[in-house]
N, C-alpha and C positions, 0 to 999 in steps of 0.2 A: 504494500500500500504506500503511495507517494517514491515509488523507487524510479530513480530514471533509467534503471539495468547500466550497472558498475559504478554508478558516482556516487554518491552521498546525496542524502534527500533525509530532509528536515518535514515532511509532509503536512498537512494541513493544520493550520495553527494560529494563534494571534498573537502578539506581544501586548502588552502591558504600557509599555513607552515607544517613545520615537528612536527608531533607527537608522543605519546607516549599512547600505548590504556593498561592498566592496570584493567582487570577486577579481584575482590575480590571475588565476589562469582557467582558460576552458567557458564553459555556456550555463548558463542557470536561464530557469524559464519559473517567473514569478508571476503568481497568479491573484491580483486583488479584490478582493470582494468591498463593498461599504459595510459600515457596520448593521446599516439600516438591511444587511440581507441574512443578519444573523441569524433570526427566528425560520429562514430559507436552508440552511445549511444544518448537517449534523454533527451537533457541539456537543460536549458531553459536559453536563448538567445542564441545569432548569435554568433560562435566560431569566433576571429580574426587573433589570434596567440597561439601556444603551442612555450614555449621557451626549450631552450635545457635539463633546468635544470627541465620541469615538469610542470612550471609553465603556466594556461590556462589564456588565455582573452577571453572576450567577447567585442561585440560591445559596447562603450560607458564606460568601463573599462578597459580600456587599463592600463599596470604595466609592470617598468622593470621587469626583469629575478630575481630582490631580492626583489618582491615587492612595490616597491616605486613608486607611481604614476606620471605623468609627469609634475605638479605641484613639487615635492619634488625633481626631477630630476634639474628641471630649477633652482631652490632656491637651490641648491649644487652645482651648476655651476655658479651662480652670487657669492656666498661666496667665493668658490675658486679665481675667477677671481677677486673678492674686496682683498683678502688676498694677491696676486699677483702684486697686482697693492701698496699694504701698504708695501710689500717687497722689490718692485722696488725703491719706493720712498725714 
C-alpha cells in the first residue's frame, strides 16, 4: 500500500505542521488533497473538526487551530491571568 515498487513511500498521510519536501535525487509523485476532502478519504479515527487554517482532529485529539492541545491552552490562560493578577497588584 502507497509503495512505488523499490523506493521508499511514506503512503497516505497528513502532517501536523508546515513543510518543506526537498528531494536530492530521483522522482517523488505527491499527491494533495484539501482538508475540506477529509471526511472523503479513509482516515483512521472519527474526524471532529477541520479548523480554518487546515488543521484536522480526530476524536480524542482535539488541538487548537496552532496546534496546542487543550491542556496547553488552559496553562496559557492561568499564566496570563497569574500575570494579570501580579500586575494588578
Amino acid at each position: 500500500s502507497g509503495s512505488t515498487g523499490g523506493g521508499a513511500s511514506s503512503g497516505l498521510h497528513h502532517d501536523h505542521h508546515d513543510n518543506l519536501l526537498c528531494l536530492l535525487r530521483g522522482t517523488k509523485v505527491v499527491r494533495l488533497f484539501a482538508p475540506s476532502d477529509a471526511p472523503h478519504l479513509y482516515t483512521t479515527g472519527r474526524l471532529t473538526r477541520i479548523h480554518g487554517n487546515g488543521r484536522i482532529n480526530y476524536a480524542r485529539d482535539a488541538t487548537a487551530a496552532d496546534g496546542r492541545t487543550a491542556a496547553e491552552v488552559r496553562q496559557g490562560a492561568l499564566r496570563r491571568a497569574q500575570r494579570a493578577v501580579r500586575c494588578a497588584e
